[in-house]
C-alpha positions in Angstrom: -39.5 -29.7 -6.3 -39.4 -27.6 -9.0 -37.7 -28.6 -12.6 -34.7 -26.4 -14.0 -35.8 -24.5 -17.0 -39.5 -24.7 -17.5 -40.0 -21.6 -19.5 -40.0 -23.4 -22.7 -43.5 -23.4 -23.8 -43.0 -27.5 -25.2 -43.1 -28.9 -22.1 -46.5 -30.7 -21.3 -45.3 -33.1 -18.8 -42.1 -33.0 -16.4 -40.9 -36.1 -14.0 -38.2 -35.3 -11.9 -36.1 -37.7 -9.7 -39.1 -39.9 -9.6 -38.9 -43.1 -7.2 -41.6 -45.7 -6.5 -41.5 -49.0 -3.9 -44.1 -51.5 -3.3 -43.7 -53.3 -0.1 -40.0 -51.8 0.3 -39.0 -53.0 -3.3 -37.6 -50.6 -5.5 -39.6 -50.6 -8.7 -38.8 -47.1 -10.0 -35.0 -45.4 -9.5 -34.7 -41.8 -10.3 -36.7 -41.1 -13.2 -37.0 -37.7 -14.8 -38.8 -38.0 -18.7 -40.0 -34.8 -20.0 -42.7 -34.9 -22.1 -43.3 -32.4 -24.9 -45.8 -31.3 -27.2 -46.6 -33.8 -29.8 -44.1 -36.0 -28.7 -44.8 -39.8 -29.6 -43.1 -42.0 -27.3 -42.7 -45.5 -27.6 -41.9 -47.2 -24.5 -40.8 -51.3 -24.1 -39.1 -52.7 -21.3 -38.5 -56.2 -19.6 -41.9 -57.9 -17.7 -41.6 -56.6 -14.1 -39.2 -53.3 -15.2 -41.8 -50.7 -13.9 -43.6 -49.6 -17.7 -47.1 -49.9 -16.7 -45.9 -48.4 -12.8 -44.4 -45.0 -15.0 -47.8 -44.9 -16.6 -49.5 -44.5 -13.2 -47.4 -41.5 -12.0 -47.9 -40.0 -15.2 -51.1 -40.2 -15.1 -50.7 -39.2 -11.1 -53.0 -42.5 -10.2 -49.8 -43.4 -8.4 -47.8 -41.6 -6.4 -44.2 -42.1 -5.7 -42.2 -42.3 -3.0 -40.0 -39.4 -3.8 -40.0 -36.6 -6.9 -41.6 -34.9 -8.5 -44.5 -34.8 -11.7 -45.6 -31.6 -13.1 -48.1 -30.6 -16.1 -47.5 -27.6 -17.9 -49.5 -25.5 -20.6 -47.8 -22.5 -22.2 -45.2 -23.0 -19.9 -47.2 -22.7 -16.5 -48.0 -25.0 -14.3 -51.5 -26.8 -14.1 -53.2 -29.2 -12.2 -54.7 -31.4 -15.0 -54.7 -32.3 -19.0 -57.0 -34.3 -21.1 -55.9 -37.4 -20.9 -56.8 -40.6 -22.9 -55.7 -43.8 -20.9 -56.1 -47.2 -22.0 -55.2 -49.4 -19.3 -54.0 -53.1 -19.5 -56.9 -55.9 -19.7 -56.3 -57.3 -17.0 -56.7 -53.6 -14.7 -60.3 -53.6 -16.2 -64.1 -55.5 -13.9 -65.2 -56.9 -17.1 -68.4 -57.7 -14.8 -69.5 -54.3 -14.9 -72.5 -54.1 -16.8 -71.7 -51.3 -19.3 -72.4 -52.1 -23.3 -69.6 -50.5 -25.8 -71.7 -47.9 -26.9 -71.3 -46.7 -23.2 -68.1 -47.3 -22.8 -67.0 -45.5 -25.9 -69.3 -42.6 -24.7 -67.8 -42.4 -21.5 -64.5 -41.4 -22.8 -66.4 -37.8 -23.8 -67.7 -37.2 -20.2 -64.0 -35.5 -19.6 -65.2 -32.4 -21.6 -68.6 -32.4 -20.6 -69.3 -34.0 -17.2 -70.3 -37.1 -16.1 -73.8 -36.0 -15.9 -73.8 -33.9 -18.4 -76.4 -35.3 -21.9 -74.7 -36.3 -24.5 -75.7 -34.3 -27.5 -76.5 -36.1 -31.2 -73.1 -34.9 -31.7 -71.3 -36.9 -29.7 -73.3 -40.2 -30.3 -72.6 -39.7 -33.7 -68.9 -39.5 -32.8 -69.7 -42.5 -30.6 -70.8 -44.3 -33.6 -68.3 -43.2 -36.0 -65.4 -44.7 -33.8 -67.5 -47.8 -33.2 -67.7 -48.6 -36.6 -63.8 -46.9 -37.3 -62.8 -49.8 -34.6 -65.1 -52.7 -36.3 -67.5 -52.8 -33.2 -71.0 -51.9 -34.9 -72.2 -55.6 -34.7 -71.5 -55.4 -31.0 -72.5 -52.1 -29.9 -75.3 -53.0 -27.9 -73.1 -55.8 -26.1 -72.0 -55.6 -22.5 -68.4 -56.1 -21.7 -68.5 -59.3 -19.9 -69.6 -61.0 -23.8 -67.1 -59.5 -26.0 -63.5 -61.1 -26.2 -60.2 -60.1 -25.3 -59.8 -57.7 -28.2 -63.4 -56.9 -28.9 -62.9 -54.8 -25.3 -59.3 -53.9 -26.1 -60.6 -52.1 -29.3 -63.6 -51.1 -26.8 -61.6 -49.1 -24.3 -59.7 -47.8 -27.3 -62.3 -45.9 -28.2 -63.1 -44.7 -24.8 -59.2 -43.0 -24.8 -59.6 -41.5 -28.2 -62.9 -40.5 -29.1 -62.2 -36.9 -27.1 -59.8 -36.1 -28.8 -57.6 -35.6 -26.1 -54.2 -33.6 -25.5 -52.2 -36.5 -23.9 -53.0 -40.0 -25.3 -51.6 -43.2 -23.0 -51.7 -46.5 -24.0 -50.6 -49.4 -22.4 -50.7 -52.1 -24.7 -52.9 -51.3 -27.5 -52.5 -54.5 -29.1 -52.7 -57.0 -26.5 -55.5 -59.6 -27.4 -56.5 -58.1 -30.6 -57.7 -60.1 -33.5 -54.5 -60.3 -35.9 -57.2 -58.6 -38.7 -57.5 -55.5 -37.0 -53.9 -54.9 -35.7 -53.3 -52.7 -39.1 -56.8 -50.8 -38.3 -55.2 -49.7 -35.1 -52.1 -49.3 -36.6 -54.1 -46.9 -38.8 -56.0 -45.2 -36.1 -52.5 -44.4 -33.6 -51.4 -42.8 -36.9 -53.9 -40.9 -38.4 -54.2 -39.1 -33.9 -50.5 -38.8 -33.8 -49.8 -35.8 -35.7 -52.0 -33.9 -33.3 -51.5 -35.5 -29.9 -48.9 -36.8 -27.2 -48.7 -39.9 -27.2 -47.0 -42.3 -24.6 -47.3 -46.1 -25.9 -46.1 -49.1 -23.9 -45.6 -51.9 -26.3 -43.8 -55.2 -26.9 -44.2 -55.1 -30.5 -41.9 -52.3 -31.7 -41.6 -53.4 -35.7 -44.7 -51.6 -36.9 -44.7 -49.0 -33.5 -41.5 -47.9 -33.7 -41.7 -46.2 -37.2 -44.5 -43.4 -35.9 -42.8 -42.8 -32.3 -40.0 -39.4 -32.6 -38.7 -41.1 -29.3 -38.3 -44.9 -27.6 -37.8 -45.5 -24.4 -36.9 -48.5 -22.3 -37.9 -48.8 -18.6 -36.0 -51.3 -16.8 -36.6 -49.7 -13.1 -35.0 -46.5 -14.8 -34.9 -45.5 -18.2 -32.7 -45.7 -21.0 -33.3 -43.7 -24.2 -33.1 -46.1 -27.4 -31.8 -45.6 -30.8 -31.4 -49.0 -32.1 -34.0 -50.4 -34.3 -35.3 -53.3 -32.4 -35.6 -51.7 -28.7 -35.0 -54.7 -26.7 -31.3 -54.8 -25.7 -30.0 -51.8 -23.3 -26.6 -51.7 -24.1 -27.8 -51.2 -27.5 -29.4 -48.2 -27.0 -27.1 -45.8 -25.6 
């Protein structure tokens, strides 16, 4: 299916008419977001309203039942971007023997292949966001050891460190210590002006003030204007 008026060179990412089921249960109705360059979108929702599911067709790790997604660059059609993606917790085999330092390091294998070496370079850049996201002391840790936020802020730096086109976070803050939440605050700020940036978060107060555009997905979506993004009728 192809979108209406996709010259504009803005466009980075196009949903149209998007519908998802699981199991004959309608989870997504009709989407259609478009996505533009250096957008910030902040994106809250009720439990069970589909947030995390819009991720996954973004991201085209899920595909829906009907409609379309499309990536552009200069106005053309592509098959991929560089995309940042820090999944929820809870999507992540925290049995999987990998130490941070890998993990973060990981997140450069998009730009140079997953065999590829990694260069001084980029394990400087390794350790620079380690110790940006207060890690250092555990860099040599596996996953399994570290808690709840230690791998949150882990698998942030996977997402970032390439300094990707498209950033996509669901849930930044979940689990993380109360001392770092301004740290990450910090670091979503100081990426923002030169990235995309699609955020999924309950906490809107301290969010809400870097997004150009909130969201609410509640099987559809509704664009927001009020200043607490939590009540639909509010936000029309």
């Amino acid at each position: 299916m192809q979108l209406p008026d996709v010259n504009s060179k803005s466009y980075i990412i196009r949903l149209g008419h998007v519908n998802v089921k699981f199991d004959e249960k309608e989870v997504l109705s009709d989407v259609s977001l478009d996505v533009r360059k250096g957008d910030f979108i902040a994106i809250t929702g009720p439990n069970g309203g589909g947030k995390t599911t819009l991720l996954r067709v973004i991201l085209k790790l899920l595909k829906p039942v009907s409609g379309s997604v499309e990536y552009y660059k200069e106005g053309e059609i592509v098959e991929k971007l560089s995309v940042g993606y820090l999944p929820q917790k809870n999507m992540i085999d925290s049995r999987f023997p990998i130490s941070v330092k890998d993990v973060v390091r990981s997140g450069l294998m998009r730009d140079n292949g997953l065999f590829a070496r990694i260069s001084k370079e980029d394990m400087y850049r390794a350790d620079m966001m380690i110790e940006q996201l207060g890690l250092a002391k555990h860099a040599e840790q596996t996953l399994g050891t570290l808690s709840g936020g230690q791998m949150q802020r882990a698998l942030l730096g996977r997402a970032l460190i390439s300094t990707p086109e498209v950033i996509v976070l669901d849930e930044p803050l979940s689990y993380v210590d109360k001392q770092f939440e301004n740290q990450i605050y910090k670091t979503i700020s100081d990426i923002a002006p030169n990235s995309t940036i699609l955020l999924v978060s309950h906490e809107m107060t301290s969010i809400a003030p870097m997004a150009n555009r909130h969201i609410i997905v509640d099987r559809t979506i509704h664009n927001c204007h009020a200043s607490h993004h939590f009540v639909i009728s509010e936000c029309d």
